[in-house]
N, C-alpha and C positions, 0 to 999 in steps of 0.2 A: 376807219371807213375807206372803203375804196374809190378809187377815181375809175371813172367811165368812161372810152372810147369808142362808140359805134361808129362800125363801115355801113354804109347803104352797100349793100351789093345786088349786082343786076347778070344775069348768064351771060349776057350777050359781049359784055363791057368788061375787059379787063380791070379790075378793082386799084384803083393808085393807092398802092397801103406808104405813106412817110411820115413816119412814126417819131423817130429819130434821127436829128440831127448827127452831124460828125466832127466833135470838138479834134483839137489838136491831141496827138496825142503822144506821151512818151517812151510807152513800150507798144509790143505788139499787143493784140486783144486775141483772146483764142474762145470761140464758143463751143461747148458742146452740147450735141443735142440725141439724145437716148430716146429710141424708137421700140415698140412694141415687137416687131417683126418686121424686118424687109419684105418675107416673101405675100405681106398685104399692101399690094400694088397704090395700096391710098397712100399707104407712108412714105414710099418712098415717092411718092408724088409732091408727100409734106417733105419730107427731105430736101428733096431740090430745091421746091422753095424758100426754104430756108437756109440752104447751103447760098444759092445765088446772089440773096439778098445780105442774108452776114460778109460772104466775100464782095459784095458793091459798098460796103460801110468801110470794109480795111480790115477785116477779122479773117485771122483762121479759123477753117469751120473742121470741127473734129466731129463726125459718122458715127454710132454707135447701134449696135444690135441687142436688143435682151432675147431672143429667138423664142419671144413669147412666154419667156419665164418670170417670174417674180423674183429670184434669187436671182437670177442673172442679171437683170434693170440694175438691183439693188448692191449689184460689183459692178456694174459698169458705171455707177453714180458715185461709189466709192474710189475708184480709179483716175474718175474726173477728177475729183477735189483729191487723190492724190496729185495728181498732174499741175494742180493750181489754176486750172483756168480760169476763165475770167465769169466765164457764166454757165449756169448749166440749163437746158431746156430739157424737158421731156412728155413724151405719152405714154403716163404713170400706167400699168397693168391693175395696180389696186390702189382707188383713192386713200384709204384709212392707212395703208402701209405707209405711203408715200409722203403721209406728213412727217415722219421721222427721219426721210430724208431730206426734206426742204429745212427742216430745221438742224440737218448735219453741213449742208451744205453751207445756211447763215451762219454759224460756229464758224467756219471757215471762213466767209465773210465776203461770200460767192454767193453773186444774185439766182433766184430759179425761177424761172417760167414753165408753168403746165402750158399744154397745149392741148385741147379737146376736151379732156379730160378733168373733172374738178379733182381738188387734193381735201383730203378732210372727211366727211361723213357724204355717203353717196346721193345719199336723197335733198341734199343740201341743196337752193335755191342757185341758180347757176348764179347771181349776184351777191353772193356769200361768200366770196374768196379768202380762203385762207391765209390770213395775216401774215403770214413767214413769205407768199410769195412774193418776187417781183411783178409780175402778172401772170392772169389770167387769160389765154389767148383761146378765141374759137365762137361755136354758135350756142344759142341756150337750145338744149335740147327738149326743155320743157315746153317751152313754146313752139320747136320744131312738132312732137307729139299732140300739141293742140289744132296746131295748124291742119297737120294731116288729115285729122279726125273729123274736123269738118267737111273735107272732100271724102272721107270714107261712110260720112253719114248721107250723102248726097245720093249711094247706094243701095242703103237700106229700103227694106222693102215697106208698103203702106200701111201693109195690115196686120204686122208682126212685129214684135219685137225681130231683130235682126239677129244672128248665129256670127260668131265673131272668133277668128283665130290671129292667135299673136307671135309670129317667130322675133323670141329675143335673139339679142346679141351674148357674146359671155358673160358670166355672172360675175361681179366682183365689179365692175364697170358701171361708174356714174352718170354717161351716159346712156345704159340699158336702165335703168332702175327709171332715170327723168322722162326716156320716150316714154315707156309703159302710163307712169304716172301722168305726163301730159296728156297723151292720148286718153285717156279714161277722161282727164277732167275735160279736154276738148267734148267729149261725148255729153258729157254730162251737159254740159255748159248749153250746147244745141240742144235740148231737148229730147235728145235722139235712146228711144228703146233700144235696149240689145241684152246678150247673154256674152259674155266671152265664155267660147266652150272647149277652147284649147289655150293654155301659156304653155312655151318652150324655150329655154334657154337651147342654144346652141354655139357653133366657133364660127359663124357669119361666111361660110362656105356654100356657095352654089349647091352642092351636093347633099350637106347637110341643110337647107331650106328646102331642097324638093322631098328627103326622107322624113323632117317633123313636116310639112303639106299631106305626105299621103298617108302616111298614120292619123292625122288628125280627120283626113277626110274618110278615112275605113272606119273611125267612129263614130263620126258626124257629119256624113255624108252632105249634107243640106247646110252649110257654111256659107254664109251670103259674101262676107268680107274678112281677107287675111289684110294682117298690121305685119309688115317684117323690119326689122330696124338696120337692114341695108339691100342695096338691091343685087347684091353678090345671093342673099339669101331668096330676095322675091324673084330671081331669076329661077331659080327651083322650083320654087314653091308654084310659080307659072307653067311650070313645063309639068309640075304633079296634078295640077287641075286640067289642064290638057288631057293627060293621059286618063285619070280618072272621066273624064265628061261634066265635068262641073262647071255650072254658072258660075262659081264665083270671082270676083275681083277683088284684086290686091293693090294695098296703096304702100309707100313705102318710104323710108327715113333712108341718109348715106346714098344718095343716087348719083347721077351724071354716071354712068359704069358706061363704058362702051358696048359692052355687050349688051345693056338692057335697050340699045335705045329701038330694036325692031318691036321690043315687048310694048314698048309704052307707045310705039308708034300703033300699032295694032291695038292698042288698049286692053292686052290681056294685065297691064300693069298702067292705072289709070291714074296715079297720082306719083310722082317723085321728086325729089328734095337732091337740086343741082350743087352739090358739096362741091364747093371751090379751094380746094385740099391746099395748092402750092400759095395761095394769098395766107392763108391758118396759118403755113409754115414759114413764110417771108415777114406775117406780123409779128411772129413768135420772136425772129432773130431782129427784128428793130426794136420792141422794148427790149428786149433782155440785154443788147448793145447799148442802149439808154441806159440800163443801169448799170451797166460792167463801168463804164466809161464816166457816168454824172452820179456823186453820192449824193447827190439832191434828189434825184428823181423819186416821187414818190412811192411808195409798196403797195403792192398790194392792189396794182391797176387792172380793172377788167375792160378787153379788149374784143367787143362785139362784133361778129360778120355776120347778119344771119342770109343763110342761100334762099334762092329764089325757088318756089315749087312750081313745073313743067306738068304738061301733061299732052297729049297726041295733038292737042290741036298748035302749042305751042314750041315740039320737041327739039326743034334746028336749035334754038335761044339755048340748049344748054352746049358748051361744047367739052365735050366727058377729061376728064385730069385721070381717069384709071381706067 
């Protein structure tokens, strides 16, 4: 069973993540921490913070890039525990793959921490942690998808069921599978009629959320509310209902974007979720320094933050990390 830590987190309020103490120690502590892509402005937002916070413990912090590949994660996780380090952290690309590396790395006898991302089966309860990890660090994304849905039901129109588009994030991704799935149940849960008349996997790219928007609105023009699962994507998907002339409003998961915040100020993007990216990344490097350092500490610990959702009346309270 796993041990629970929840953050309250607040936008306004720099989050005190101290996770981990700093015993004495006899050699150096080296962390690594394996990133899905730099060129996604969130990570290396998690990056920092978790470079900052490993280096305020007394750890070298070791960078890693998988440039978005699965085979690359999966040599750059192999090259760690060549290296020996002390701990390996990552934002797995595929959960189901990535248990085979949590459990190459325990062989080794090198603690692992996810980060965002669950290891294991994707639709897995974000309180399900996979028993080979050291923790679990990040927000439940199921609950994130419930939350939204009730502000995207608040849209809905009286005498209809509601027209409902959903821009996913990439496929293979546990948290694309738990928004989708929260958001439904949040729907459900309210009460709330609807159709969803578009689902779209995509690469969470501005450009790509405005090209699944306006395809979906050339079919189904009359789309009361889009779901995107970050606001790199509901930034598009904003500027495609623009263009097209469309009522509708989009709510959205992954926000605090700098760029989004005229959107949500203007409420062409009415609900979004203030991801506090460099705390994820600074909790990640204090348990996983907890467990380089204490083989007592226990396995397998899930480590909550969940963000606060924003919206135009509130939008200062976020201050954007991407």
């Amino acid at each position: 069973m796993s041990s629970i830590i929840r953050a309250a987190a607040t936008a306004s309020t720099a989050t005190a993540l101290s996770f981990a103490c700093i015993p004495a120690q006899a050699k150096d502590v080296t962390l690594a921490f394996v990133v899905t892509n730099f060129q996604n402005v969130a990570e290396v937002s998690q990056a920092d913070g978790f470079k900052k916070e490993g280096e305020k413990l007394g750890a070298k912090v070791l960078l890693m890039d998988s440039k978005g590949s699965v085979e690359k994660q999966s040599n750059a996780i192999d090259d760690a525990i060549a290296q020996k380090v002390d701990g390996i952290a990552a934002i797995v690309l595929d959960s189901t793959v990535a248990k085979s590396w949590v459990d190459k790395a325990n062989a080794a006898n090198i603690p692992f921490t996810a980060v965002l991302v669950q290891v294991g089966e994707p639709s897995a309860k974000w309180t399900d942690v996979y028993p080979g990890l050291a923790s679990l660090v990040g927000r439940d994304d199921f609950q994130t998808g419930e939350e939204l849905a009730g502000f995207a039901a608040k849209q809905f129109p009286k005498d209809r069921a509601a027209k409902v588009g959903i821009v996913e994030g990439m496929a293979g991704y546990s948290t694309v599978v738990n928004l989708t799935n929260g958001f439904k149940a949040g729907l459900d849960k309210a009460g709330a009629k609807y159709e969803i008349v578009s689902s779209q996997p995509t690469d969470w790219t501005q450009a790509k959320g405005q090209e699944v928007c306006q395809n979906a609105l050339v079919a189904n023009p009359d789309i009361d509310v889009f779901y995107a699962h970050a606001e790199t994507m509901a930034v598009g998907c904003a500027d495609a209902i623009s263009d097209a002339g469309s009522k509708a409003k989009v709510v959205t998961a992954a926000g605090g974007l700098a760029a989004g915040v005229p959107y949500v100020k203007s409420g062409q993007i009415t609900a979004s979720v203030c991801e506090l990216w460099r705390e994820y990344g600074a909790a990640g490097a204090d348990t996983l320094y907890k467990a380089a350092t204490d083989p007592k500490t226990p396995k397998a610990q899930l480590v909550s933050i969940q963000p606060p959702i924003y919206g135009a009346s509130n939008v200062e309270s976020c201050k954007p990390q991407w």
